[in-house]
N, C-alpha and C positions, 0 to 999 in steps of 0.2 A: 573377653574380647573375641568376637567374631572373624572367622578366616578373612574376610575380605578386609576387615581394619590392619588387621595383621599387616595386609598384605601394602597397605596405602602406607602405614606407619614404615613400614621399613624399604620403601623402594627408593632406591639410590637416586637423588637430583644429577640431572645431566652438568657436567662441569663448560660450561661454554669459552673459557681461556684455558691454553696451553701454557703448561709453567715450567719455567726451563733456568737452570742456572746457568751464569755467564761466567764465562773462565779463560782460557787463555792469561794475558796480560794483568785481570781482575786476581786472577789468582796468586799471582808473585806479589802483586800488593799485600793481601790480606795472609801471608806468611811473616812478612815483616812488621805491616800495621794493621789499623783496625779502620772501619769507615764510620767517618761520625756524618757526616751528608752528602747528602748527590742533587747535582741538576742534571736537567735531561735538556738537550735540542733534537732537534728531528736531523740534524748532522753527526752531533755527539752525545758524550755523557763525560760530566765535570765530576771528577770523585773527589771530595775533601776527605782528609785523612786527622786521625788525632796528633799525627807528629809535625801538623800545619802542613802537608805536599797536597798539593792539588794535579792530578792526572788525569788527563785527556784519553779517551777511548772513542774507539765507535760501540754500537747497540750491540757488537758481539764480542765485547769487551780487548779488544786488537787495538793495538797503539796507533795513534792517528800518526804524529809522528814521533820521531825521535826527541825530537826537542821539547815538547810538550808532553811528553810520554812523565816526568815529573817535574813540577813547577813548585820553585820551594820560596812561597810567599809570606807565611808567617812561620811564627817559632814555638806559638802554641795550637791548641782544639782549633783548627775549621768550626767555626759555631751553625754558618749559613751562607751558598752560595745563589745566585739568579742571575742568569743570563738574558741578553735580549734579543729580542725578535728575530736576528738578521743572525747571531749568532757571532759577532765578531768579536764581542767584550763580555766580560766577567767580573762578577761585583762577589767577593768575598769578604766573610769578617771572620774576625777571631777576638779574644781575650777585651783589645784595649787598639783594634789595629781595622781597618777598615781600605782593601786596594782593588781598584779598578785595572783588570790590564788585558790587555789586548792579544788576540791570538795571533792576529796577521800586523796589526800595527801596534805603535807605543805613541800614537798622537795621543789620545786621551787616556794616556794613564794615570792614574794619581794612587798618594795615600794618605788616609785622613786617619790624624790619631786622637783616641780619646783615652781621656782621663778614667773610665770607667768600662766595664764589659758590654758590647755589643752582642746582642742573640741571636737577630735577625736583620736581612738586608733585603730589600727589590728594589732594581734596577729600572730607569723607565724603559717598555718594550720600545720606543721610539728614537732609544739614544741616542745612535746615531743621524739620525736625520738633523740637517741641518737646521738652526736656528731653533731648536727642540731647548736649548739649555743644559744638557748633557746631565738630565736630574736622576739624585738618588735618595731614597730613603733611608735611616737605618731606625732600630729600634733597640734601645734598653730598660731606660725606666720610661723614657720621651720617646716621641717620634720624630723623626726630625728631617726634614728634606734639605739635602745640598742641591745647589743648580749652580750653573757656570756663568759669570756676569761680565763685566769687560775686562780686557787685558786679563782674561781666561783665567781669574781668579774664582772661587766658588764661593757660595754665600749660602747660611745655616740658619733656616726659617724654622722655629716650632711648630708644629703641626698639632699634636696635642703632648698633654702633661697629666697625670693621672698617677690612681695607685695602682701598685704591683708591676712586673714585670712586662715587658711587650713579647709573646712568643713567636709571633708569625706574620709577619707579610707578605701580602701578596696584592700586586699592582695589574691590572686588566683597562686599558684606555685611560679613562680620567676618572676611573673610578680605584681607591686603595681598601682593601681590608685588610683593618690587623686583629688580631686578638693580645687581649693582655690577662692577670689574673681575675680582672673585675668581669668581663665578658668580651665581646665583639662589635666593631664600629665600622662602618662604610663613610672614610671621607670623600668628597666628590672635592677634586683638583681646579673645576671649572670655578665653583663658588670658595674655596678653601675654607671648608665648614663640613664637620660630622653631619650626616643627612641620619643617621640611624645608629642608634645603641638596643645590643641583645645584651643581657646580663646573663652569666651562666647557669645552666638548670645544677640544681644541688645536684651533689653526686660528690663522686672523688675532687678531691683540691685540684688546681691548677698547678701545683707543682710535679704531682705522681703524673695527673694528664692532661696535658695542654690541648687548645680547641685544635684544629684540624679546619683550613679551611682552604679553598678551589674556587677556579672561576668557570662557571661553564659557557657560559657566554660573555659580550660586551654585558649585560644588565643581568644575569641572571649566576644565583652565588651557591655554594654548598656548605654547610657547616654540620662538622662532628664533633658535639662535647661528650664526654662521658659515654653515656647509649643512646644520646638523644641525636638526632638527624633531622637538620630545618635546612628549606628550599627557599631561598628569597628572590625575588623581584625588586630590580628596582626601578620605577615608573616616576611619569612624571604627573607631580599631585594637581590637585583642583587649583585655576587661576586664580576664583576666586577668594580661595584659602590663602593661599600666598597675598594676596591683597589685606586681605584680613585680618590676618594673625602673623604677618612677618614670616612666616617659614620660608624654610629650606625650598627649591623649586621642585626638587623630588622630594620621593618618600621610597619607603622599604615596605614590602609585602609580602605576608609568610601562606604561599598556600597549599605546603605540604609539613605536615613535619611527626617525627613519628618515635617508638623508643624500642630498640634492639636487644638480644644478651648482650651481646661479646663486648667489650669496650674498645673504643674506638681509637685508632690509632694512625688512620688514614682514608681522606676519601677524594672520591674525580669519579667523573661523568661518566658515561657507557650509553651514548643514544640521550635516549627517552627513561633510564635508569641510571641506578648510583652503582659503583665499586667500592666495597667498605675493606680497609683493614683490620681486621678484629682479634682481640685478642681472648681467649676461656680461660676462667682460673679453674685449676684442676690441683684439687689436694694431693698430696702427697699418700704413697699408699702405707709407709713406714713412718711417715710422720704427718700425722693430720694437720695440724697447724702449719707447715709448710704447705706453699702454694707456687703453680708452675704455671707459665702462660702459656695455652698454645694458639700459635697465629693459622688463621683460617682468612680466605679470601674468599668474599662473600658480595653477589648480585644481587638487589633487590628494588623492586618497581615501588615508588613511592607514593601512595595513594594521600587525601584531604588530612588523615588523622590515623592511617594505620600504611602497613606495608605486604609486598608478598614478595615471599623468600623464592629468586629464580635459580639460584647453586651456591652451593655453599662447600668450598673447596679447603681439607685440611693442607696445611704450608710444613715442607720439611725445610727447616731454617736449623743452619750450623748455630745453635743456638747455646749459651751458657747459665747456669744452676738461679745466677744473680742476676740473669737479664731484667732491664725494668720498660717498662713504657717505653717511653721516650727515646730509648734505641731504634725503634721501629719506626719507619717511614715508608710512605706512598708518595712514588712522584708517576708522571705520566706523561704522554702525549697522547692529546685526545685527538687529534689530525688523523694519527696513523690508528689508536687503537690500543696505543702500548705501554704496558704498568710495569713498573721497576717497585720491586719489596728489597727495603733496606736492612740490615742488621748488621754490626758492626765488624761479624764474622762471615759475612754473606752477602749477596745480591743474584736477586732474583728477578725473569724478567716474564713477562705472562701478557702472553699475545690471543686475539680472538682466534678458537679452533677453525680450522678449516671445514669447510661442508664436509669431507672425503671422513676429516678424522671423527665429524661428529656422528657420522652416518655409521661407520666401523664402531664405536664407542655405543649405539645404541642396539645393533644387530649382536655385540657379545652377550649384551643383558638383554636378548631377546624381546625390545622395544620396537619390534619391527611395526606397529602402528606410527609412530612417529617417524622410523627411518622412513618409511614409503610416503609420508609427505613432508618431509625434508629434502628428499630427491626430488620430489615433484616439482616443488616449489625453484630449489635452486637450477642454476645453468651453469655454475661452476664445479660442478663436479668432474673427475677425472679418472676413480679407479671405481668409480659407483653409477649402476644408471638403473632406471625403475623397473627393467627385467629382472636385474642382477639383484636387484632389493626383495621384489617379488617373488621370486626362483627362490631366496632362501626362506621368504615368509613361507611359501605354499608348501615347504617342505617341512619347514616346523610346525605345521598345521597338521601334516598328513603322519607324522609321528604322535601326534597324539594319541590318533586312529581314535575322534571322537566322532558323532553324528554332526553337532555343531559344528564342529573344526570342519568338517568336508563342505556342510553348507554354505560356510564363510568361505572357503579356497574357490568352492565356483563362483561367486558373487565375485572375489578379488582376479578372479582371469580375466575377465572383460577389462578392468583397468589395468593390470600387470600387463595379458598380452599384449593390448593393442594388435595391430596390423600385422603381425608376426605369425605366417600359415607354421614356420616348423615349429615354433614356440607351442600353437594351440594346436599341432598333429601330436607333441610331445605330452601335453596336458591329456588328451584324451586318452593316448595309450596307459597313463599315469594312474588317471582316474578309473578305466575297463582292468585295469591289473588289480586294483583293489577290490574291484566290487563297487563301485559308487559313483558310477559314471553321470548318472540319474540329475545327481546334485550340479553335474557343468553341463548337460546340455541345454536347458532354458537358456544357457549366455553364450552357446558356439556360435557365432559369426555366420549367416548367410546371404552376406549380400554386399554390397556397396556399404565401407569400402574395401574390406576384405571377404574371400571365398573361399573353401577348404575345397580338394578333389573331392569328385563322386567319391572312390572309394572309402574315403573315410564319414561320407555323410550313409553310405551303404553299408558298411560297417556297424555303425551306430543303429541304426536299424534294425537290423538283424540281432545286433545283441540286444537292444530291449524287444520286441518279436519273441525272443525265447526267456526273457528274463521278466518282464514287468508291459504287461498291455496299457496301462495307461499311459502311463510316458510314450509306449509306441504310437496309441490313437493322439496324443496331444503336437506329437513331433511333425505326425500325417497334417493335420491341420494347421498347423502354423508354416511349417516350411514349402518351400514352394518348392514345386515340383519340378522343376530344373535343375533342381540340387543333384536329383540321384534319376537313374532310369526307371522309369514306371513300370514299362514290363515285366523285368526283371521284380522285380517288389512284386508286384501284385503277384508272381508266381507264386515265389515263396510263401504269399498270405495264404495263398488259394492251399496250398499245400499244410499249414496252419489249421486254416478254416475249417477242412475234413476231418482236423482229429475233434475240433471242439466245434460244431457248426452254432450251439446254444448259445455260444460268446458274444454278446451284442458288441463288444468292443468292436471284437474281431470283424462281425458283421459292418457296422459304422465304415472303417479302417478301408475294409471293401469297396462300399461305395464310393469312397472319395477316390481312392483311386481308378474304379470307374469311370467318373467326372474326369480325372487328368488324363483318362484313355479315349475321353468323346464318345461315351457310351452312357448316356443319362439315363436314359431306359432304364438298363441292366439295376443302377443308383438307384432310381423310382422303387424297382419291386425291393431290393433291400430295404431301404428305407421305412419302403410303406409296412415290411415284415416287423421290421422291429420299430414301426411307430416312432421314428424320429423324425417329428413334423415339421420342426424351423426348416430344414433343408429340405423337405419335397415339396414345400412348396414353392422355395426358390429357383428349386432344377423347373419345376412346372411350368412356372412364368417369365423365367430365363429362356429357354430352350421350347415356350410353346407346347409341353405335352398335354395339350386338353384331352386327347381320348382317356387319361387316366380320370380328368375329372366326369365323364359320363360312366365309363368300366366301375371305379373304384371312389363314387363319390358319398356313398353311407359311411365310406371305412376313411376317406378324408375329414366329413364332418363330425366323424366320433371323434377323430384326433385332436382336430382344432376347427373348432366347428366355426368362428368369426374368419379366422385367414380362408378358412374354404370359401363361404360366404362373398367376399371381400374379391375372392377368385373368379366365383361365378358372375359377377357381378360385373366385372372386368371381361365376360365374354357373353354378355349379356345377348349381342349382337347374334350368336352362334348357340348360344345354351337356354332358350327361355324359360323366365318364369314360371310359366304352367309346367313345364316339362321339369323342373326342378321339383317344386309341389307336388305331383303327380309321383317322382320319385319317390319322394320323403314323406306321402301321408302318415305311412302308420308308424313314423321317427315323431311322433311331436313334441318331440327333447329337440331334437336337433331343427326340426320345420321352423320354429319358432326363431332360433337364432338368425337364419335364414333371412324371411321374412322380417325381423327388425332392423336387416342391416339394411335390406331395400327402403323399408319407407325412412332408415335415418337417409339413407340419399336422396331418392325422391317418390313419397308416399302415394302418386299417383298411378308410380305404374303397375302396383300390387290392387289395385281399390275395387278389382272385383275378389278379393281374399282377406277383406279387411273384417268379415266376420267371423272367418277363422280366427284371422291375429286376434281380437279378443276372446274369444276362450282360450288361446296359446297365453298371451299375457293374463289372463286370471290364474291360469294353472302355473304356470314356472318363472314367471316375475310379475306379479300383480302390484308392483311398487311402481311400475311403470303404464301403467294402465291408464291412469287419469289421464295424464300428459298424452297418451294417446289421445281418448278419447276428446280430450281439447281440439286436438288439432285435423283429427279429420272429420270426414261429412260423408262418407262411402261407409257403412257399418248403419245395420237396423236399429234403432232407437229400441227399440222394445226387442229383439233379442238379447243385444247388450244388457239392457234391465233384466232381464230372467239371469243373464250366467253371473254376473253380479251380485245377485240374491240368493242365485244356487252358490255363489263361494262365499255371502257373507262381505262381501268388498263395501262399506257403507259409506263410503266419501264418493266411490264411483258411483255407489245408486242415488247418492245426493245430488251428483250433479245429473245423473241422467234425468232425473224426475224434474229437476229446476229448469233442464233444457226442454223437456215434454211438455212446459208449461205448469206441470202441478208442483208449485212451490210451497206450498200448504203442505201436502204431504212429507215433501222434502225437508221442511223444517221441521214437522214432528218426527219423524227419522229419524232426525241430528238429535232432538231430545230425548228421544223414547231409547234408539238404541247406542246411540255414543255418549249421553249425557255430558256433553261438551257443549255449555254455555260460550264460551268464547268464539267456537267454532260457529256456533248459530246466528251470535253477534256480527260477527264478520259476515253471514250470508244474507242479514238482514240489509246490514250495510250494502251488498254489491248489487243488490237486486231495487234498494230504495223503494220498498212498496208497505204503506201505512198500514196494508190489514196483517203483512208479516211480524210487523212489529206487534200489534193488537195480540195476535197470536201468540209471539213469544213471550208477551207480558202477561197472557193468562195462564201458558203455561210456568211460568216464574213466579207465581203469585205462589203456586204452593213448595215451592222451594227455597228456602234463606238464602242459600249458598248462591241460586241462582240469581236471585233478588241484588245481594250486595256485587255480582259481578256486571251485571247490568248495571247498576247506576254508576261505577268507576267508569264503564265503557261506552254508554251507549252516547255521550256527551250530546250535541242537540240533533242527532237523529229522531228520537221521539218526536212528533208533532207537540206534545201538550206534555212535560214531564210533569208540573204540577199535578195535574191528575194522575200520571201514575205514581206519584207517593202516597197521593190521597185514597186508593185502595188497596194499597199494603194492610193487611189488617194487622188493630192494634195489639198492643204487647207481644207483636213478632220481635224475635230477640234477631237482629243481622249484624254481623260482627263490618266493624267501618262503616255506619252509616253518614255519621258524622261528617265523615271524609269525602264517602261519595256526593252528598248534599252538598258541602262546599265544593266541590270539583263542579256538578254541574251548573252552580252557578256561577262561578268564573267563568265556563264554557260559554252561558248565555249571554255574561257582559264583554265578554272579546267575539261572539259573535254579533251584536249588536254594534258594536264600535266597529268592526269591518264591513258592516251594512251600511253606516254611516259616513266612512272614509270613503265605500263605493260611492255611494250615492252624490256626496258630495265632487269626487274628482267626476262623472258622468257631466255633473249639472254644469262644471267648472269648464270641462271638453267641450259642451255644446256651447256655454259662452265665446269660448275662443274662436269654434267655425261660425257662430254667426258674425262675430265682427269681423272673421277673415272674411264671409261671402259678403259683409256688407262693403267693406271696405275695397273688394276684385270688384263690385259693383258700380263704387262710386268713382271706379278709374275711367280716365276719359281714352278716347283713340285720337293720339294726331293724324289732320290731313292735311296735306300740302299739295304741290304739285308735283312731288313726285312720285307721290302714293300713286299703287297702280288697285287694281281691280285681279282678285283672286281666283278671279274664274274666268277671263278674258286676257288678263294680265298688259291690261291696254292702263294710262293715266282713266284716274279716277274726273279729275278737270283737264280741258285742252290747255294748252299755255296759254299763258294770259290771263284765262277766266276770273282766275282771283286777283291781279295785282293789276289790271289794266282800266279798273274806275277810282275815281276817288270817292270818299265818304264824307258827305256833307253832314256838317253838326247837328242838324235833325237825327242821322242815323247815331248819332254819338250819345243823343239823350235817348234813344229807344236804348240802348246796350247799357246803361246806367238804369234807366227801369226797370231792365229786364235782370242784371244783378239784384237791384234792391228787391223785387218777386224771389228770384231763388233761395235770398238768403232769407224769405220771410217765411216761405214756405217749407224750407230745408228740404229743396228737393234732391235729389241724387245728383252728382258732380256729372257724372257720364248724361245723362238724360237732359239736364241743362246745356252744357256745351252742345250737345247735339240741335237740342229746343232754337236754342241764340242761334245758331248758323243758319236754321233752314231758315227762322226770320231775319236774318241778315239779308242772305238772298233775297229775301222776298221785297222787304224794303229797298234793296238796291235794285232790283229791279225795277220796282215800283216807280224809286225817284231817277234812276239811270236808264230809263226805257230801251235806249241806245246799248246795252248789250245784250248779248245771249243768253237766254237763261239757260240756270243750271240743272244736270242732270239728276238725277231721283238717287241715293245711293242707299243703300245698307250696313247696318255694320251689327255685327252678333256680339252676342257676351266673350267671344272666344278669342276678340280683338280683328276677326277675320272683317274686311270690305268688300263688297260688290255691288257693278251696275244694280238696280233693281230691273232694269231690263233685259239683264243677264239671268235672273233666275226666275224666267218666265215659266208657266206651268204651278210653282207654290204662291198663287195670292192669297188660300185660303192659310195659310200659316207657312209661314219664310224659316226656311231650315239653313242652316251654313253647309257645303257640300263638299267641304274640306273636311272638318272634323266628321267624326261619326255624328248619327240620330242623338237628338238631346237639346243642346239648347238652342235657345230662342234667339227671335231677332232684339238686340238691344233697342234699335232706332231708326226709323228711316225718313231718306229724306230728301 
């Protein structure tokens, strides 16, 4: 076993109940008798005794009064007492004797005797409420409910009948559970009908242990048999079940239930958890076959099918050699929180710990991880708060005197102190007496909403200054300079600095304080001495020192040659180009970065230098080269080609050649020196010129490899593939050709099928705009009178013109002529209407001599009208002078 098992296996469970014996009053009892049961109310506590006296106490075992201090109700055992709700009345049994009696009254006393032993009694919590029926249960071998019926007589209903003994009831609303030796039943009051039977898990008999059982809520139940521990439900089942099958309206549901050591001997609620009474058998050490119980009171969270153990607390109970089970009781008040342990020699009462005691109980066993969120958590504390919790953690931290321990103690100041200056004046003095200050400064406090004085942030200082430079340079930077006096510091550094000037720390440390004296300058030449580029160049462009970038700009672009760049660039206005260039010729490491950072912003204002850049990008980034060469137009075609061929760059001389127009060459390039079919593939493709292709298929005739990459690829770029299979010469072995043959022929029947789909939607488009232009053609133009004229904006007819002759039936058989012509002719709709009007006119003139004839009018494809004597000047062709140039006159007339 490994120390750290060791150390799980044997660490003490926190006890979360205080467990206390009760005495006073309890005590003169249990000198003269023994306690065979107890009830509890949240007023009192009812002791049954074996000599039959029943004694009234409160919860700290003191006589309520005198008169009830012993109540001598029966002659034998108290078997079982329950009280109800309100607390007024008291239902005990004994041997063969069963009495109701009242603490404050004797209206509803009674005694019911029976013929055989009663074990167990519940009382209804509702007793007294009026018209309730004043009902009780008892149980022997039956269950049996008395209720009070007229002339306050009682009446004795079976409930059920069964084998073995009945040990326990307990009554909760209108629900009852008892147990008897066969197992455990839920009758419901409302139907008078068992809704649920649990049969007992094997184990010990029901005589050595009876079930054990609790209400924790109106519906919800606890049972302990043996080691077994089941949670039930009781809900209301399916309607339609109940329709169906007759049942019960509820039902019983188990969805916790789990199995323990100890044997159970009592249990009740805690929360969201159970409280078990348990008993261990433990042998004897002088006689093994003897066995001793010892009772332990035990928490634990009840999970679907198992449990976790949350205390498990040994019970010192005035206990005897022959104690058995069934001495031992658990009763409770789950209101308040408070468990009473029975034994016939004893009573014990065990209340939840308080925060204060749990806190103190965890800080002895140095649980100070748990005490310090225990405090946290709770507001009820009184001799505990998270300094005092803290204060004792950081001190059993620092007794370690581990590296770890100290690293954790400063990590725990920031939550321990909080806002507490002498708390964390007291920490740091704490920490500088050790030696390990190191580990709490990262989490001193500078600022809102707590601030230490200068002199303890001065202090701190100075001791790392002579003890640890980095911490000193790290504290320089992050704290703000407000904290402590600059000049002051900077002296001491200065003072520092002369014995080691070599110390970049020390140098850094400098600068900044520098900066917090308004001396960037001074910052500059530190800086630039020891090459700490992030910050010079921020002082530079913060504070405007461009003279350092003219003085000292070789020694900025060696340091970081893009942010310099990036600089100049940014004072372009004051520092130009050329004058950069000029600088940095014979740098062409650093010229080059320069120069790519301008044309990435704008490549024209470098474009008389762009023949440099490419010898700068052939030499020190030639991955970048192409993308140049794409994109600009300022750079010699043909020098570019020579430094290219002097480095060897053969995608750039590709493209330069293809741009120079000699694509021929360019493609034998890509074969001859890159042997990269694919690549050539692709340049045959972007260029689309047949004699490229011609080319790369002779040169691929004597290559297999080349051969089968071309035919997977070139799909119908070729003009004619047919022929180029057909000079492949035979018994060439090309691995896939099968593949590529079928590929290209797919290629040619979905290119064929998309020529067809073209062709066809083209032919389908122009049908559509002819019948649109035939049909905008065949539209007529209304004229009436009060159509005007689009270019004089005057009536197209005076009033009258049209409505002021009549049409003699001659004119009536010209307009039926002249339908039956259009429709024979199938002339145009517009061109007819137009036809028929002028000869309407005409004829009405003719036969009507007596009006005015009509004037001449126009009207265009565009729908637009005008006088025709309005667009005098076009006889030779009549344009509309609305729309734009274009169409023609529809009609005139």
């Amino acid at each position: 076993m490994s120390e750290g098992e060791e150390k799980v296996d044997t660490a003490e469970s926190e006890p979360l109940l205080r467990i206390e014996r009760i005495g006073n009053h309890v005590t003169e009892i249990l000198k003269k008798d023994s306690i065979s049961c107890l009830a509890v109310h949240c007023k009192f506590l009812a002791i049954g005794t074996c000599s039959g006296k029943i004694h009234i106490v409160d919860h700290q075992g003191n006589c309520v009064q005198e008169r009830l201090s012993q109540v001598m109700l029966h002659s034998t055992n108290v078997n079982d007492m329950s009280i109800e709700s309100r607390g007024e009345y008291i239902a005990s049994c004994s041997s063969s004797k069963v009495i109701i009696f009242g603490l404050y009254s004797n209206d509803c006393n009674n005694v019911f005797d029976f013929d055989r032993s009663v074990h167990c009694v519940a009382i209804d919590p509702l007793f007294c409420k009026p018209g309730g029926g004043r009902r009780l249960v008892t149980g022997d071998e039956r269950v049996v409910l008395h209720e009070k019926t007229f002339l306050a007589r009682y009446k004795s209903t079976l409930l059920h009948e069964g084998y073995g003994q009945i040990r326990a009831i307990k009554w909760r609303g209108n629900l009852i559970a008892f147990s008897s030796d066969t197992g455990i039943r839920i009758f419901d009051m409302d139907e008078r009908n068992v809704i649920c039977f649990m049969a007992r898990d094997s184990g010990p008999s029901a005589d050595v242990y009876k079930s054990c059982l609790c209400w924790k809520s109106d519906t919800e139940f606890i049972i302990g048999c043996g080691r077994s521990i089941k949670i039930g439900q009781v809900t209301k089942r399916n309607l339609r079940a109940v329709d169906s099958d007759k049942l019960p309206s509820k039902q019983v549901i188990i969805p916790s239930m789990c199995t323990i050591d100890p044997l159970i001997c009592g249990v009740a609620p805690l929360e969201n958890n159970t409280v078990i009474l348990g008993l261990y058998e433990k042998q004897s050490d002088s006689n093994p076959s003897e066995k001793s119980l010892i009772p332990h009171m035990l928490i634990i969270e009840s999970m679907q099918e198992d449990f976790e153990e949350i205390s498990n607390d040994l019970l010192s109970l005035r206990t005897s050699k022959d104690q058995k089970n069934e001495n031992f009781t658990l009763e409770y008040l789950a209101s308040d929180g408070i468990y009473f342990i029975v034994c016939p020699k004893d009573l014990i009462m065990a209340t939840p710990k308080e925060d204060d005691e749990r806190i103190s109980w965890l800080i002895d066993r140095k649980y100070f991880d748990e005490a310090l969120d225990l405090v946290k958590r709770t507001r009820s504390c009184r001799n505990h708060t998270t300094l005092s919790v803290g204060k004792a953690f950081l001190n059993y931290l620092f007794e370690q005197n581990d590296i770890e321990c100290f690293e954790r103690a400063g990590k725990l100041c920031e939550t321990i102190l909080g806002n507490d200056k002498i708390a964390w004046k007291e920490q740091v003095k704490e920490f500088q007496m050790r030696g390990q200050l190191k580990y709490l400064a990262p989490f001193i406090p500078t600022g809102s909403p707590v601030s230490l004085d200068k002199e303890t942030y001065e202090s701190i200082l100075i001791h790392f200054l002579d003890t640890d430079v980095d911490v000193y340079l790290d504290l320089i930077k992050t704290w703000p300079s407000s904290l402590y006096n600059v000049p002051d510091m900077t002296n001491a550094l200065l003072q520092a600095y002369g014995k080691d000037p070599a110390n970049k720390k020390l140098s850094e440390a400098l600068a900044l304080l520098y900066i917090h004296e308004g001396e960037p300058e001074k910052a500059v030449v530190i800086l630039l001495d020891i090459r700490a580029g992030e910050k010079v160049f921020e002082l530079i462009r913060n504070c405007k020192l461009n003279r350092f970038l003219l003085e000292k700009l070789e020694t900025l672009m060696s340091i970081n040659p893009f942010e310099t760049s990036k600089l100049l660039l940014e004072q372009r206005d004051t520092i130009p180009i050329d004058f950069v260039v000029d600088k940095l010729r014979d740098r062409h490491d650093l010229l080059w970065a320069y120069l790519d950072k301008v044309v990435e912003q704008d490549g024209d204002r470098c474009a008389i230098h762009h023949d440099l850049l490419v010898s700068l990008y052939a030499q020190f980034t030639p991955e970048r080269l192409l993308k140049f060469l794409q994109t600009s137009n300022h750079y010699s075609l043909e020098k570019a080609l020579k430094i290219c061929e002097k480095f060897h760059l053969i995608p750039e001389t590709v493209y330069l050649l293809a741009r120079m127009g000699n694509s021929k060459e360019a493609l034998k390039c890509i074969i001859d020196r890159m042997s990269n079919i694919n690549y050539a593939i692709d340049f045959c493709k972007e260029h689309s010129d047949a004699e490229l292709w011609e080319d790369l298929i002779n040169y691929s005739l004597r290559k297999p490899q080349f051969i089968s990459a071309l035919l997977l690829n070139v799909g119908t770029n070729i003009p004619d593939p047919i022929s180029f299979v057909r000079r492949i010469p035979e018994g060439l072995e090309i691995d896939g050709l099968k593949g590529a043959l079928l590929k290209i022929l797919r290629d040619y029947r979905l290119m064929s099928s998309a020529k067809k789909e073209r062709r066809d939607a083209l032919v389908n488009n122009c049908f559509k705009l002819l019948e649109k232009l035939n049909k905008d053609q065949k539209r007529g133009a209304l004229i009436n009178e009060t159509t005007v004229c689009d270019e004089c904006s005057k009536r197209i007819f005076a009033r009258g013109k049209l409505s002021s002759h009549l049409i003699s039936p001659a004119d009536c058989q010209i307009r039926k002529t002249l339908k039956k012509l259009r429709n024979t002719l199938s002339l145009s709709l517009s061109l007819s209407l137009s036809l028929s009007l002028s000869l309407f006119h005409f004829l009405t003139f003719t036969i009507s001599p007596g009006l005015q004839q009509t004037p001449e009018i126009a009207i265009f494809n565009c729908k637009h009208i005008f006088h025709k004597e309005c667009l005098a000047g076009l006889e030779s062709e009549l344009c509309c002078s609305v729309c734009p140039p274009g169409p023609k006159i529809l009609n005139k007339s």
